[in-house]
C-alpha positions in Angstrom: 3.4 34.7 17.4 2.4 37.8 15.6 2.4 40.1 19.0 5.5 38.3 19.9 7.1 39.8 17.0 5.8 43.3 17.2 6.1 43.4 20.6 10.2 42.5 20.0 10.8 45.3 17.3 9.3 48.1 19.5 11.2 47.0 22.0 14.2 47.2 20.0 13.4 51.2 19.5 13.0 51.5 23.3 16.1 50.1 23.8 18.2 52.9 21.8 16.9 55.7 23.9 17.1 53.6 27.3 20.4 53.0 27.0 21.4 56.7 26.7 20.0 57.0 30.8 16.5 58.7 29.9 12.9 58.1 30.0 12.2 55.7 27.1 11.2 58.0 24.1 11.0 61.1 25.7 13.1 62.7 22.7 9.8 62.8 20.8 8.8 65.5 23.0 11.3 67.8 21.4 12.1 67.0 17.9 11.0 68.8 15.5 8.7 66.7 12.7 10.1 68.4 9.7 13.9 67.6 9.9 15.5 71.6 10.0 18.9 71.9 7.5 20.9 72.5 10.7 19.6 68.5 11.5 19.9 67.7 8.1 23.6 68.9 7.6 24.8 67.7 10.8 23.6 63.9 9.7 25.5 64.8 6.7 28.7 65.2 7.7 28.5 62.6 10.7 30.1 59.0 9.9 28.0 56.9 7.3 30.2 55.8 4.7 29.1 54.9 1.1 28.0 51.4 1.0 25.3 49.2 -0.5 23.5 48.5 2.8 20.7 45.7 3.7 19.0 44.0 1.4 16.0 43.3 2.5 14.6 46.5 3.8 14.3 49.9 2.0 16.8 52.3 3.7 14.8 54.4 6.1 17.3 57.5 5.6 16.1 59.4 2.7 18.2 60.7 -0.6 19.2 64.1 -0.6 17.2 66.2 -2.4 17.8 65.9 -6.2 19.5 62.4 -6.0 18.8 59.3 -8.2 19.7 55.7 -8.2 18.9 52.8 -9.8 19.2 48.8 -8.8 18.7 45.4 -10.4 18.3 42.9 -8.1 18.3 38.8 -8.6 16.2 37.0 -6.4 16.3 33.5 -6.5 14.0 30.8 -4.3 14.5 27.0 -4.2 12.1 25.1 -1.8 10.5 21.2 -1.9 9.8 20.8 2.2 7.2 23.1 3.9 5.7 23.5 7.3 2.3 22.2 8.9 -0.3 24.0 11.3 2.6 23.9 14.2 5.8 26.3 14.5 8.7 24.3 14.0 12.3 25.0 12.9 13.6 24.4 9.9 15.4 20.9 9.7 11.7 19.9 11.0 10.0 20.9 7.9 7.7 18.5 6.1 8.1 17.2 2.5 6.7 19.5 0.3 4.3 18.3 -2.3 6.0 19.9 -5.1 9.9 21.0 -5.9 9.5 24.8 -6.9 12.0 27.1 -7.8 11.6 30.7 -9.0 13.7 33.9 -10.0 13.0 37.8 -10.2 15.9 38.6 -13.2 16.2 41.5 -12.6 13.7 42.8 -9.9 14.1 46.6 -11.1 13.8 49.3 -8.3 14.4 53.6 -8.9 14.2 56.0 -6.1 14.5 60.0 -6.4 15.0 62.4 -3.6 12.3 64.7 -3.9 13.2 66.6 -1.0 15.8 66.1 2.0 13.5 64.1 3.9 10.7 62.9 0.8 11.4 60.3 -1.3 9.6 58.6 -4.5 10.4 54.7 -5.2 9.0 52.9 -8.6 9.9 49.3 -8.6 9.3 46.2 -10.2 10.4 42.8 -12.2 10.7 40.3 -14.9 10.9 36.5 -13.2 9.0 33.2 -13.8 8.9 29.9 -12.1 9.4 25.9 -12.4 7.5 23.5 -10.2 7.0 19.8 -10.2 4.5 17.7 -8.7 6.1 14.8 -6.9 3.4 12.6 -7.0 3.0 12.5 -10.7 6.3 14.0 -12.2 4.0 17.2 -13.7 5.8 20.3 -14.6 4.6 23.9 -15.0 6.7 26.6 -15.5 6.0 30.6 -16.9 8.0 33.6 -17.5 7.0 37.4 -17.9 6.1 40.4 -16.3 5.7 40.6 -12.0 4.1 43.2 -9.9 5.3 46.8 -9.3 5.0 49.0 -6.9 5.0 53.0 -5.9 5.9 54.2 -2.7 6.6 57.0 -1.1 8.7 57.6 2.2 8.8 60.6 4.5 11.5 60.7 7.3 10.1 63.2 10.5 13.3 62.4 12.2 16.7 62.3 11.2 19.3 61.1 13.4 21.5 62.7 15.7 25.1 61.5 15.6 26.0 63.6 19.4 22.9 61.0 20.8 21.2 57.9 20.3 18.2 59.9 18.3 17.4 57.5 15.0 16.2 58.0 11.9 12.4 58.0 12.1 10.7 56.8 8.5 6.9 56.8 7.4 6.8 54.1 4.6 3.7 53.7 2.2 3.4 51.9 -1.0 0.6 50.6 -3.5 1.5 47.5 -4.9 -0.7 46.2 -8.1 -0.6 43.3 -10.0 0.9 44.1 -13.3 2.0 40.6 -13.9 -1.5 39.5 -14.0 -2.7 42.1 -16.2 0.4 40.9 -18.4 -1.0 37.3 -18.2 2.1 35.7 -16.1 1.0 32.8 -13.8 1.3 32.6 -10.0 3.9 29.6 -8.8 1.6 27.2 -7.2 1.1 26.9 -3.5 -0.2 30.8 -2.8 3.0 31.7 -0.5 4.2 35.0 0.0 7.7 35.1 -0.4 9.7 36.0 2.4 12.6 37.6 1.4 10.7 40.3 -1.0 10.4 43.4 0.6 7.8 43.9 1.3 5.9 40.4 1.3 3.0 41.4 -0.9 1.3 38.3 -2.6 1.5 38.4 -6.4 -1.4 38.8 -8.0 -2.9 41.8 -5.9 -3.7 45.3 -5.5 -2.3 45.9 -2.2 -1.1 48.9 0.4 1.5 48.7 2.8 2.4 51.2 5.4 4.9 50.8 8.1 7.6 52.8 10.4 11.2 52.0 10.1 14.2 53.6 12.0 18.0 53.8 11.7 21.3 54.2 14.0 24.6 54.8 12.8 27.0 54.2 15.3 30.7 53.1 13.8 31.9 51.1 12.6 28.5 49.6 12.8 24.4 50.6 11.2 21.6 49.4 13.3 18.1 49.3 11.3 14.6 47.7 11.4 11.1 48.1 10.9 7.4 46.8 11.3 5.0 46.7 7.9 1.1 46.1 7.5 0.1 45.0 4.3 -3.7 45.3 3.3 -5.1 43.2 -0.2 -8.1 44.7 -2.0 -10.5 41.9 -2.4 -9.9 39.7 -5.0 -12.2 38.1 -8.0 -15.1 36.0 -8.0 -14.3 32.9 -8.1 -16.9 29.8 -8.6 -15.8 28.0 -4.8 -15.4 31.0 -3.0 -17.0 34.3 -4.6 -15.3 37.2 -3.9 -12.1 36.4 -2.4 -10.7 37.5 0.5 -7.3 36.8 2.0 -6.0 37.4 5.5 -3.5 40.6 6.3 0.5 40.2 6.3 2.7 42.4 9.0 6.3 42.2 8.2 9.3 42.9 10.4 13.1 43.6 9.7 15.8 43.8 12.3 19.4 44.2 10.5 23.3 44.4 11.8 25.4 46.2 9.5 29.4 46.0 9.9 31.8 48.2 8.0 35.2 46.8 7.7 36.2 49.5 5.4 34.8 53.2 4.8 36.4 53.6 1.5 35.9 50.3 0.0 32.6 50.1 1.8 33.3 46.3 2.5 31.3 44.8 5.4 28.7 42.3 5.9 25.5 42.2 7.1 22.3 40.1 9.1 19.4 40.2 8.2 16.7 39.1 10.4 12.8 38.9 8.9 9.8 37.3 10.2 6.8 37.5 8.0 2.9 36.6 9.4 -0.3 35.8 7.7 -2.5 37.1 10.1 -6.8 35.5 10.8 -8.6 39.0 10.3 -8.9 41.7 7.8 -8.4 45.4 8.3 -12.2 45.7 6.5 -13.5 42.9 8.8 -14.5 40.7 5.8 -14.3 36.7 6.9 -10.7 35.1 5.3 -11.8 32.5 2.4 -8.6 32.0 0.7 -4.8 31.4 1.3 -3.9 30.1 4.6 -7.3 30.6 6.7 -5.4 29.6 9.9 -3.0 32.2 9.7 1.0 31.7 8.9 4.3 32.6 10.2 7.9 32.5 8.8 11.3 33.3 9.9 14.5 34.0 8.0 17.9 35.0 8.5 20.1 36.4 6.0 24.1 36.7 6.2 25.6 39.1 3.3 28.9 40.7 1.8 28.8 44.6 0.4 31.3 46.1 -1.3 31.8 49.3 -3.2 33.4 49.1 -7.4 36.8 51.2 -6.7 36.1 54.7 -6.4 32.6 54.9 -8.3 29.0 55.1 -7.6 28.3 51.1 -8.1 27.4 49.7 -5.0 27.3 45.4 -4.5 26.3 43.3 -2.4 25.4 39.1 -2.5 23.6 37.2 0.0 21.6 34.2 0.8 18.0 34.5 3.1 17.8 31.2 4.7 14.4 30.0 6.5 14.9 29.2 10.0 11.5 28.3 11.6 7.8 28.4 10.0 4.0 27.5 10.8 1.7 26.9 7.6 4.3 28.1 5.0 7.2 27.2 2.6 10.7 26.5 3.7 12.7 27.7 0.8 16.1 29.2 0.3 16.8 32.9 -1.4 19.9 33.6 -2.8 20.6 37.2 -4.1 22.4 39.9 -5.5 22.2 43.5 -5.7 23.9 46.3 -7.5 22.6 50.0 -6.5 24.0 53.0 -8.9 23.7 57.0 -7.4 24.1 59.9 -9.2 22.5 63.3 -8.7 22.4 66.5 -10.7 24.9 68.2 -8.3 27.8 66.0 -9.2 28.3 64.5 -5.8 26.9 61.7 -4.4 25.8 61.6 -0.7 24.9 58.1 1.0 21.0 58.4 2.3 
């Protein structure tokens, strides 16, 4: 399953530069790895309209140098069915043995533009969670602090509106587990939640790293990506010892539609698959979590519109689980408001 996925994203990349009559990716050959202004300024004043964008994937397009912005984000999950040790779709999901819903309110995320093509991203959330037990009607519910997170993003690449170049993005973040320092407890059931970008379990000191890209080509935005998420080894416990869970790669592939430049209405889908994977970057034997590996696939549909003539930026949606192996089938409602500004006066979309 997890080649099947990785295999599918490259492929997508491929496909932009095949379609344009040339050997696949020979434009690496010639671009230059530090975007020049002259690449910089062209992208600039190509088509790319101010909008909200996905929302499940950090924009691989950087902010202009100089620019802020800041976004809330509720993110919701309801789930009581859940899938066994085979891949099924979702309307063959098993009964869960617990109802569980959580919420990030708000999920708190600011990024700077420390140069045109460097970017710094602090991000993280208030949320809790309610569960019941089926079997014996027990609750348990909490409320606090989550994880944050600081990442950094460097873009080599920056598209080319006169060809099918894209936007080439490094993305690296440490996630640590604030929440737990803060005392908040982990919903039951150990899941990492699909729809949270990227699927980090809570509870961890973790890095991610992964390569994203992005095509503008109107009316419509093509973008996607491939993570790798590493977890520090965890406590002692008295079953296990040290505990050690199994690596996560996450993947995005997302269709963007603008139905209107000024208003920046259009809609979006959002297609993310998640994977626990059997192995360890640091070779160390999985004890924890699903041992056997996990796989889940969502789809989100979404509406994103601009507040008049200003710098708020909406959009609502709702990530629904489509097929999964050894993981929660849950629903994700959402909403998003992003807010620019920047020292110059004028805000630029990334």
């Amino acid at each position: 399953m997890n080649r099947r996925i990785l295999l599918s994203v490259f492929s997508v990349l491929i496909a932009f530069d095949s379609a344009a009559g040339s050997d696949p990716l020979d434009w690496l050959s010639t671009v230059h790895w530090v975007p020049t202004e002259d690449e910089i300024q062209k992208y600039r004043k190509s088509w790319n309209p101010l909008s909200h964008g996905p929302m499940l994937i950090s924009s691989p397009d950087i902010q202009p140098k100089g620019q802020w912005y800041i976004r809330p984000l509720i993110f919701s999950q309801y789930g009581d069915t859940s899938f066994g040790n085979q891949f099924k779709p979702a309307w063959e999901a098993n009964p869960a043995p617990f109802k569980l819903f959580s919420i990030q309110a708000p999920f708190i995320q600011g990024a700077y533009g420390i140069t045109n093509h460097l970017e710094a991203v602090l991000q993280t959330s208030v949320g809790g969670f309610w569960a019941e037990e089926k079997e014996t009607g027990k609750t348990t519910n909490d409320f606090g602090l989550g994880d944050s997170s600081i990442i950094l993003k460097y873009r080599p690449i920056v598209q080319d509106p006169d060809s099918w170049v894209p936007s080439i993005n490094w993305f690296n973040q440490v996630s640590l587990p604030t929440g737990k320092w803060a005392g908040t407890e982990k919903a039951p059931g150990g899941f990492s939640p699909i729809g949270r970008f990227p699927s980090t379990r809570a509870g961890e000191v973790s890095v991610t790293s992964g390569i994203a890209f992005r095509k503008n080509l109107e009316p419509f935005r093509w973008s996607g990506g491939v993570y790798y998420t590493y977890s520090a080894p965890g406590p002692e416990t008295s079953t296990a010892g040290t505990t050690y869970y199994g690596d996560l790669i996450n993947t995005r592939l997302i269709f963007e539609h603008i139905l209107n430049d000024k208003t920046g209405f259009g809609y979006t889908l959002e297609f993310v698959t998640l994977s626990g994977l059997t192995h360890r970057l640091d070779g160390h034997n999985i004890n924890s979590g699903q041992k056997s590996g996990f796989s889940v696939i969502g789809v989100e549909p979404a509406l994103q519109w601009r507040i008049a003539d200003t710098n708020f930026l909406l959009a609502a949606g709702v990530l629904l689980t489509a097929a999964g192996q050894n993981a929660t089938n849950s629903i994700y409602p959402n909403f998003s408001i992003f807010y620019y500004w920047s020292k110059s006066g004028k805000v630029q979309m990334r």
